[in-house]
C-alpha positions in Angstrom: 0.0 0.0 0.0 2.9 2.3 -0.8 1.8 5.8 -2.4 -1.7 5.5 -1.7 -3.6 8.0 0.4 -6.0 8.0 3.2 -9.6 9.0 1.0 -10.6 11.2 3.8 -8.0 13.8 3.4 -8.9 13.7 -0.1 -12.1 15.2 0.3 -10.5 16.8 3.1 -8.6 18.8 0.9 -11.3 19.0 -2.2 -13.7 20.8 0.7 -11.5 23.3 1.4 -11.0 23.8 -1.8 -14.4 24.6 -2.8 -14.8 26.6 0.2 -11.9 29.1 -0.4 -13.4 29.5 -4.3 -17.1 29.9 -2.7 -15.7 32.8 -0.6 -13.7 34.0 -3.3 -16.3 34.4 -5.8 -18.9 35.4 -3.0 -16.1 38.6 -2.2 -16.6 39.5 -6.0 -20.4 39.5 -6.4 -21.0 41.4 -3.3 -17.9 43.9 -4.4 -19.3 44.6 -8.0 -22.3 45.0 -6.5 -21.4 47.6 -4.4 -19.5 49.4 -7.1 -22.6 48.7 -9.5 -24.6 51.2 -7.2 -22.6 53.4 -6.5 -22.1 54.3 -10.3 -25.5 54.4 -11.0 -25.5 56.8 -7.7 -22.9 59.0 -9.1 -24.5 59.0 -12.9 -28.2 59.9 -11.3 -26.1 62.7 -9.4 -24.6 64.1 -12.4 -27.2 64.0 -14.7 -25.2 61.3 -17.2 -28.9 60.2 -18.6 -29.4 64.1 -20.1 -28.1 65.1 -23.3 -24.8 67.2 -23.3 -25.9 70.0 -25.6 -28.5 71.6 -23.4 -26.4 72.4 -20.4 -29.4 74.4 -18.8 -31.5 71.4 -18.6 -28.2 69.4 -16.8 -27.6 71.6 -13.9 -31.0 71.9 -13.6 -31.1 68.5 -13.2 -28.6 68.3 -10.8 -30.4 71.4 -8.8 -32.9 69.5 -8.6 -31.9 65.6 -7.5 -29.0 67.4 -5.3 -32.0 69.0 -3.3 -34.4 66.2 -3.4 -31.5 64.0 -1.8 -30.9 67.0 1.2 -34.7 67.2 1.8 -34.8 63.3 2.0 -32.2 63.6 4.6 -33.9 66.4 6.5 -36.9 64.7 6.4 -35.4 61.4 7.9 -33.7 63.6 10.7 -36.7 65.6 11.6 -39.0 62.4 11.6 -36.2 60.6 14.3 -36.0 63.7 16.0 -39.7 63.9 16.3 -40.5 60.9 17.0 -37.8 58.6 18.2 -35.8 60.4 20.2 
């Protein structure tokens, strides 16, 4: 029984394997998707889906989402302060 191996450590090793490639790819999908959203964050933000040429109707754009997101956040803060706190 020279040069043969116990079975266990086999699949032993094969598990670990599997494991370290499950956490490897998991690291990815939850990375991209992180960096997926925050680009589409910054391209909402800086008006990306308007056309160039009319650069009235971009910062207008922009005015307007930019203020949208600070009354969101003064509305969450006023709601805690009302009614949490």
């Amino acid at each position: 029984m020279t040069g043969s191996k116990d079975p266990h450590e086999e699949k032993r090793k094969e598990a670990l394997k599997a494991i370290d490639r499950v956490q490897a790819e998991s690291e990815t999908v939850a990375g991209s998707t992180f960096v997926r959203m925050a680009d589409r964050a910054k391209n909402h933000m800086s008006a990306a889906d308007k056309p160039e040429e009319d650069q009235i109707e971009v910062w207008g754009t922009r005015i307007g989402r930019s203020a949208g997101l600070v009354f969101a956040i003064g509305l969450v803060i006023y709601l805690v302060v009302t009614y949490v706190l």
